[in-house]
matplotlib code that plots the C-alpha trace (Angstrom):
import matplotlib.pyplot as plt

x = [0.0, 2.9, 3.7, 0.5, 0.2, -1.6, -0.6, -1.9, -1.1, -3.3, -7.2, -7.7, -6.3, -4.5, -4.2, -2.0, -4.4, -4.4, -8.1, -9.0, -10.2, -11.4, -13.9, -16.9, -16.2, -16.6, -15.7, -13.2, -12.1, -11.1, -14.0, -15.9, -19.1, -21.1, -21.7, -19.6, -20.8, -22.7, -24.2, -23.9, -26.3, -26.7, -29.0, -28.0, -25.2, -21.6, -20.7, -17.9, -19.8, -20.7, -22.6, -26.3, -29.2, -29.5, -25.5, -26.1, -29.4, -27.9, -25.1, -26.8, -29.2, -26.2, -24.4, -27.9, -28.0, -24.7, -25.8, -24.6, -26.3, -27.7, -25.1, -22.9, -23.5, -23.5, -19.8, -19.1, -20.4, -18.4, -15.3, -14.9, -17.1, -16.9, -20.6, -20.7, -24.2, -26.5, -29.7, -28.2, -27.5, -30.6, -33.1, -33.7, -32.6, -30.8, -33.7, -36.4, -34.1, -34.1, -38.0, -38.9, -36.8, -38.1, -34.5, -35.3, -34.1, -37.1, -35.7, -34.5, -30.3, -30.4, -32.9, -30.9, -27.7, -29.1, -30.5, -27.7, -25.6, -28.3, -27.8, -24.1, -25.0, -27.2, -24.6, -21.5, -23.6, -24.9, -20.9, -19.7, -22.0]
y = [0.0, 2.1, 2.2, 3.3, 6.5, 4.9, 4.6, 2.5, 3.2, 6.0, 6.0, 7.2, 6.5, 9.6, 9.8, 11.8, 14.9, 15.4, 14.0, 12.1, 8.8, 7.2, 9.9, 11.6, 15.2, 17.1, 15.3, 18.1, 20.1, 20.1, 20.6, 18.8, 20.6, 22.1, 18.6, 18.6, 22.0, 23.0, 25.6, 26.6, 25.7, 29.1, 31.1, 34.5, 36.5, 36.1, 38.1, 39.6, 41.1, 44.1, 45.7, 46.6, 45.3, 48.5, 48.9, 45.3, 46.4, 49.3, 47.4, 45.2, 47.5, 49.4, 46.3, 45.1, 48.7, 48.1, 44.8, 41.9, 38.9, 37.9, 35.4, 37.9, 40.0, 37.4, 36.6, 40.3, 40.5, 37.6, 38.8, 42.7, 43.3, 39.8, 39.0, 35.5, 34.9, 37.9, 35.8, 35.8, 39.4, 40.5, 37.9, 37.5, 36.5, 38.4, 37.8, 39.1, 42.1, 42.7, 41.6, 44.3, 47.2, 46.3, 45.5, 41.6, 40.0, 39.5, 36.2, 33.7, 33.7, 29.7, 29.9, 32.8, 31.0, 27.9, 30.0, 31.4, 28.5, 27.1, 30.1, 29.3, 25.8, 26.6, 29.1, 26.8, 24.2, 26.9, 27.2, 24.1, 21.9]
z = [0.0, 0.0, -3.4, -4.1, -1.8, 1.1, 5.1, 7.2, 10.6, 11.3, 12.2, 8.7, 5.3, 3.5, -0.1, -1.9, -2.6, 1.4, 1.4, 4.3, 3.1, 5.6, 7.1, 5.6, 4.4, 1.0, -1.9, -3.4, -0.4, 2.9, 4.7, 7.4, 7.2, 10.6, 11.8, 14.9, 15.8, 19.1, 20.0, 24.1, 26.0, 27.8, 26.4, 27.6, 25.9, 27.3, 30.4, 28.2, 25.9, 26.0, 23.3, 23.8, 21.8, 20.5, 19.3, 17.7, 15.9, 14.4, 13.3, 12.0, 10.0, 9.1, 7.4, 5.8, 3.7, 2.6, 1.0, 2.9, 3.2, 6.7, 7.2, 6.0, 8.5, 11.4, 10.2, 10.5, 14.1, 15.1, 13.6, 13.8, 16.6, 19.2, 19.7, 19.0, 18.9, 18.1, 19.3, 22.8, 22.8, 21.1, 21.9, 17.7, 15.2, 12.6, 9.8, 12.2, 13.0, 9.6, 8.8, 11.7, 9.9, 6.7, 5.5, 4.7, 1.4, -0.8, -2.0, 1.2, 0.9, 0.2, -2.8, -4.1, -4.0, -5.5, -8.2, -8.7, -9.2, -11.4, -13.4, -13.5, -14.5, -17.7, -19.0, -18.7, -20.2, -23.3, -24.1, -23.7, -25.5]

ax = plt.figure().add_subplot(projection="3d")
ax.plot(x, y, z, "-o")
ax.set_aspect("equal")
plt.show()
């Protein structure tokens, strides 16, 4: 199995393209997915933030006219500004933030991105036929 690119000694077989054999994952890149993922089981914000539901909501409204999606914005949050979750700060969600200041997406954000690769689809396939 050497000759061919394989170890065994591990829990998992490697390949040569650094893709884990033996474990699920994507087919054609790295990644493992949110599967192993959990959210806390506190409800309530962090003590260490501290931003104020209104702060967040602004921010949030603020990021949603510049055009980012909502998931967009949640990465945002969690990177720039440290609030890890904005439910537990805010007590909603960021959609409903956005639904109650009439800044919403008309189209939901997974429809428009599986439109949007459908649309990428049908043109690649128009050329390359």
């Amino acid at each position: 199995l050497k000759q061919q690119g394989l170890e065994l000694g591990t829990t998992s077989l490697r390949s040569d393209a650094n893709r884990v054999v033996g474990e699920m994952g994507r087919m054609y890149g790295p990644g493992k997915g949110i599967a192993s993922s959990a959210l806390p089981y506190r409800r309530k914000a962090p003590t260490w933030v501290k931003m104020k539901t209104e702060d967040v909501c602004d921010h949030i409204c603020k990021l949603a006219k510049k055009g980012l999606a909502p998931s967009q914005i949640g990465v945002t949050l969690r990177d720039s500004f440290g609030i890890p979750q904005v439910r537990g700060v805010t007590g909603n969600k960021i959609l409903r933030i956005l639904k109650a200041n009439g800044l919403a997406p008309t189209l939901p954000e997974d429809m428009y991105f599986l439109i949007k690769k459908a649309v990428a689809i049908r043109k690649h396939l128009d050329k390359n036929r």
